[in-house]
N, C-alpha and C positions, 0 to 999 in steps of 0.2 A: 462202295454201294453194296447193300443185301439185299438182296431178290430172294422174297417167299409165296409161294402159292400157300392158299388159304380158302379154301371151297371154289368158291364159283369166282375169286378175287385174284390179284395178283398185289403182294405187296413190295414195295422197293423204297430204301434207305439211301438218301443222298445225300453227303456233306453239303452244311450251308456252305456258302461263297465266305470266303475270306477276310472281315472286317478290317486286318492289322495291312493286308497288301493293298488296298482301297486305299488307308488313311496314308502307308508310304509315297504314291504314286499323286493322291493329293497333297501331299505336303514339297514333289520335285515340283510339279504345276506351278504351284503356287509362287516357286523362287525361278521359274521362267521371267525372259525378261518382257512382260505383259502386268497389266491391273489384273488381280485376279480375279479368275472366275470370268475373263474377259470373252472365252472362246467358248462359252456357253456346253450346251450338248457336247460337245468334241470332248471337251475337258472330262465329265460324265461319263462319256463310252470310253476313254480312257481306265479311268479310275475301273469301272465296271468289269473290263477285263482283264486288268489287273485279279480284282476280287474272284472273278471267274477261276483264273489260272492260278493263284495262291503265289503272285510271283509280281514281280516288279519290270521283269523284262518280258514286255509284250511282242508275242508275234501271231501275224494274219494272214500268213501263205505257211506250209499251202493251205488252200481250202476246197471242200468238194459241196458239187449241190446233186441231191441224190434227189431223184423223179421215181416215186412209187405209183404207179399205174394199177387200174384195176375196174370194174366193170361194177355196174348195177343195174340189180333186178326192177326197180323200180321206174325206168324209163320206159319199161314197158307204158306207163300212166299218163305219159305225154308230160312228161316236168322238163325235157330239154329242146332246144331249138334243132341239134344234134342227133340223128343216128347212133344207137351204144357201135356201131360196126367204126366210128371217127377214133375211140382210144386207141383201138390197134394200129390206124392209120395214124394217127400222131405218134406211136412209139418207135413205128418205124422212121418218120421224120425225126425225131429224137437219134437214132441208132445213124441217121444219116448225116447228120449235123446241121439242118436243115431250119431248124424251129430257133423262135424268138429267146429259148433258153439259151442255146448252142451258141444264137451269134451272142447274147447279153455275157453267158462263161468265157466266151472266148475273151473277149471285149477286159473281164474281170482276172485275167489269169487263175480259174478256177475249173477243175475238172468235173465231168459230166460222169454220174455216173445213172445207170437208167437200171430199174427191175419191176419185171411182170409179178405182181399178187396175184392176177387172177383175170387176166383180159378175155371176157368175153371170145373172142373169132381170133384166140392168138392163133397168128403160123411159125412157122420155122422161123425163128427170132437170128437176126442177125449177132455174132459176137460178140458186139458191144452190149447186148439185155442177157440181164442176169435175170435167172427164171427159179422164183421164188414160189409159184400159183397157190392158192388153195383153191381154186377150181374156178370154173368158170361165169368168174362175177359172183353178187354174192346173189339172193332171193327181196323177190320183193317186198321192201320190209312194212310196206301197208297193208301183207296181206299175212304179216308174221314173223318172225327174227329173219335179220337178215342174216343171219349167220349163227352158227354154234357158239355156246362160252371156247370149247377147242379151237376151236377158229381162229378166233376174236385174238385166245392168249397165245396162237405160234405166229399170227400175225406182228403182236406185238413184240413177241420174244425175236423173231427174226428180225424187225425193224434195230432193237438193243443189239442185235451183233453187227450189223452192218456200221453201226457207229464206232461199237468197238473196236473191227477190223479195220476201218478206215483211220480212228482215231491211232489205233498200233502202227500202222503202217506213218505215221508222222504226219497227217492232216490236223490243223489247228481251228481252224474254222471249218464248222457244218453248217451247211443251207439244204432247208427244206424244198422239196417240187414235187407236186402230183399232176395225175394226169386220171381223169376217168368221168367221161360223160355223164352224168347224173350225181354226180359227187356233190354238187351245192345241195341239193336235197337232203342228202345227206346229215352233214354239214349245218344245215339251218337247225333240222332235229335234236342234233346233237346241242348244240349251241340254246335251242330253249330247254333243258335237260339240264344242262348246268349253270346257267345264266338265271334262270325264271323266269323270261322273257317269252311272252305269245308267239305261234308261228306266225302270225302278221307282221310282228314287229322284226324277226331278224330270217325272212324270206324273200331270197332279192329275185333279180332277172338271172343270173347267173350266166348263160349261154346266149342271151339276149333274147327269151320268152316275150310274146306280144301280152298284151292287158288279160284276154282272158285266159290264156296258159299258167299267167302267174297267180291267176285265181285259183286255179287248178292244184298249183304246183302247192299253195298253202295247203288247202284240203287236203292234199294229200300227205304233206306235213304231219295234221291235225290226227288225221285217220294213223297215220303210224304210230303214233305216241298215246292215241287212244286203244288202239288194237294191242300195243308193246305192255303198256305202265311200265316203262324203263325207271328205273331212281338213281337217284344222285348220289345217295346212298354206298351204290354197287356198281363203278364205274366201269368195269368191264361187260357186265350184265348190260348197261344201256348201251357199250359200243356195240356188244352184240344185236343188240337188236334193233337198232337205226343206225351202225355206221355200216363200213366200205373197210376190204382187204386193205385199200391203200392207206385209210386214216388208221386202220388200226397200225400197220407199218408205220407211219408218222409218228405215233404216240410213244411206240417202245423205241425210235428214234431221237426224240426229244428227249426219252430219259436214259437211254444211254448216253448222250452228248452232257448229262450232265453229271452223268456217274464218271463220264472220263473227264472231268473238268474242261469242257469246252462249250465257248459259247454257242450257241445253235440260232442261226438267225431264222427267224419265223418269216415265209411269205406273207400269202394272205390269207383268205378265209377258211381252205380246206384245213392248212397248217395248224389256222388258228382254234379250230374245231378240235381238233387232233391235243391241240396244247392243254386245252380245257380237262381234258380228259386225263393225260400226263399229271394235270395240278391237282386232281381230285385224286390220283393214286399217290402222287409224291408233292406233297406243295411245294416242300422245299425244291425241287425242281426250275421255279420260277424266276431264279435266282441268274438264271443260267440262260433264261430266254431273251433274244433282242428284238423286238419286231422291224423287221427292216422297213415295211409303210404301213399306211391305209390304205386297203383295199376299197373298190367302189360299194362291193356289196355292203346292204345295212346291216347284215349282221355282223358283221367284222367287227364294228363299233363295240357292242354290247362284249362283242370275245374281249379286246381292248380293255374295257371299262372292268369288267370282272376279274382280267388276270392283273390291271393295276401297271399296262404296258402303252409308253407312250412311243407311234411309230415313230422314225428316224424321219420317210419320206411320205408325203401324200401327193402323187402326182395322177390320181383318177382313174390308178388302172387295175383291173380285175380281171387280165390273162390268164393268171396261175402259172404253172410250171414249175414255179423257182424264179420268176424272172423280176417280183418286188423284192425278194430276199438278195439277189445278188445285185440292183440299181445303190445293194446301202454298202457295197462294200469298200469304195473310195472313201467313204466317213469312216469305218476300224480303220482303214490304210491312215487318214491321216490322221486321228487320234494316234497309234502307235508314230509316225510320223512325229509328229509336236513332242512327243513325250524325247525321242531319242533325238533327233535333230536340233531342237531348240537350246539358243544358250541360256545361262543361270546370269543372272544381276552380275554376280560376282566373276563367272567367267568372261561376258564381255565388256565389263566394267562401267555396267550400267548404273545410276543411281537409283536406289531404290525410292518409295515413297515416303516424300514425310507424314511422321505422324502430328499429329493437329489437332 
């Protein structure tokens, strides 16, 4: 990877994925003793991480799900069903083992790692959070950037070490989690920014908002991107000015995960906000993304459909944390599984198929 700042921009070089380790890992598949192409997707995330890792011998432990927490100014506006005072109270559930991630990583054999960008009402954080801040939450971005280009670029530059140092320390697989009351706002902005998509069309409930809150929560959408003129152009400039400490941590997270050749499995919508963002500074990055589901929110869809990522799982849910990125982990476990477990024709003296 080369990482250059370039004005108000950040630029980064990422090896594509591995064409030649793909075609070896499909060509063991294929002399399993199965009809090929039998086990569908499996076969797929197979080959995939192969491609990822430039290697034929796949591995999926350990792996970490990293939760970037952080606060927004814009809840002030009434976009959450939520309190911003609940991310502090979540991080420390987080720090306690307590939340739906904790039991899902434990459940996954994957470690928890948790860091403050910027929680609004942090207190004395217990041991386990790592405290990253750039301040307390970012500004309301309806009423103007939510944050500095500086901001924007240490947030993401710290999100890139913490992949790296994870990635050094022998982590194989990275999963995405955040945490930050007002972050679907966020999130939706972002996502019509680089999508082209109306804030009607990828503006959900997020937090569970009644009918007219989510009317609300559009307009205020509308108004930030009318106030901003963010471009697609200058993807730091629009994180800056409609995203979140944490998305911007998510972004230089996803491209460190692929500057160290590892796959990064995507949660859901805040991730997927985050990714958009990652592809418009490095596309080839994309290479390297897995979406572990479908998220419930509609904007998730349009992130989907833009980055050309089809989820693993859709089972309806829109928690966040980390906790759809880490339900897809038993699918790498058993693609690397089949790959190394499975016998060849020839070794269990299967006969192959005629040809006809």
């Amino acid at each position: 990877m080369t990482h250059n700042r370039t004005g108000s921009e950040l630029t980064f070089t990422v090896e594509p994925i591995d064409a030649d380790a793909a075609e070896a890992v499909r060509r063991r598949l294929d002399d399993k003793t199965k009809p090929v192409g039998s086990l569908g997707r499996i076969e797929e995330i197979a080959i995939r991480l192969a491609a990822i890792a430039r290697s034929t011998e796949l591995e999926t432990r350990p792996r970490a799900v990293v939760i970037f927490a952080a606060d927004h100014g814009v809840v002030a506006r009434g976009v959450s069903a939520y309190p911003a005072e609940v991310t502090a109270q979540m991080v420390r559930n987080f720090a306690a083992g307590g939340a739906a991630v904790n039991v899902l990583a434990r459940q996954m054999d994957a470690r928890t790692v948790i860091v403050d960008m910027g929680v609004a009402c942090a207190p004395e954080w217990p041991a386990a959070v790592l405290c990253h801040r750039l301040g307390a939450g970012t500004a309301d971005m309806a009423a103007g950037p939510a944050m500095t280009i500086g901001q924007a670029r240490e947030a993401v530059e710290q999100g890139v070490a913490i992949a790296h140092e994870l990635s050094s320390g022998g982590v194989r697989v990275l999963l995405t989690g955040d945490m930050g009351i007002g972050n679907t706002t966020a999130a939706a902005a972002l996502t019509a920014i680089f999508t082209g998509r109306s804030p009607e069309d990828v503006t959900g409930r997020g937090t569970g908002v009644d009918d007219r809150a989510l009317v609300r929560k559009i307009e205020v959408v509308r108004l930030a991107l009318d106030r901003n003129r963010p471009r697609l152009e200058e993807p730091l400039d629009a994180l800056a000015k409609v995203g979140g400490f944490e998305i911007a941590a998510l972004t230089g997270f996803i491209l460190g995960a692929a500057a160290e050749r590892r796959p990064v499995v995507l949660d859901g919508f805040i991730a997927g906000a985050a990714a958009l963002v990652a592809a418009a500074i490095c596309p080839s990055a994309k290479g390297y993304m897995i979406a572990g589901h479908r998220s419930a929110e509609p904007g998730h869809a349009a992130v989907l459909e833009h980055l050309g990522l089809d989820p693993l799982l859709d089972l309806g849910m829109r928690l966040g944390e980390g906790t759809g990125a880490l339900m897809a982990l038993p699918i790498l476990d058993a693609a690397r599984a089949i790959l190394v477990g499975m016998s060849s024709f020839e070794s269990a003296g299967v006969s192959r198929r005629e040809r006809r």
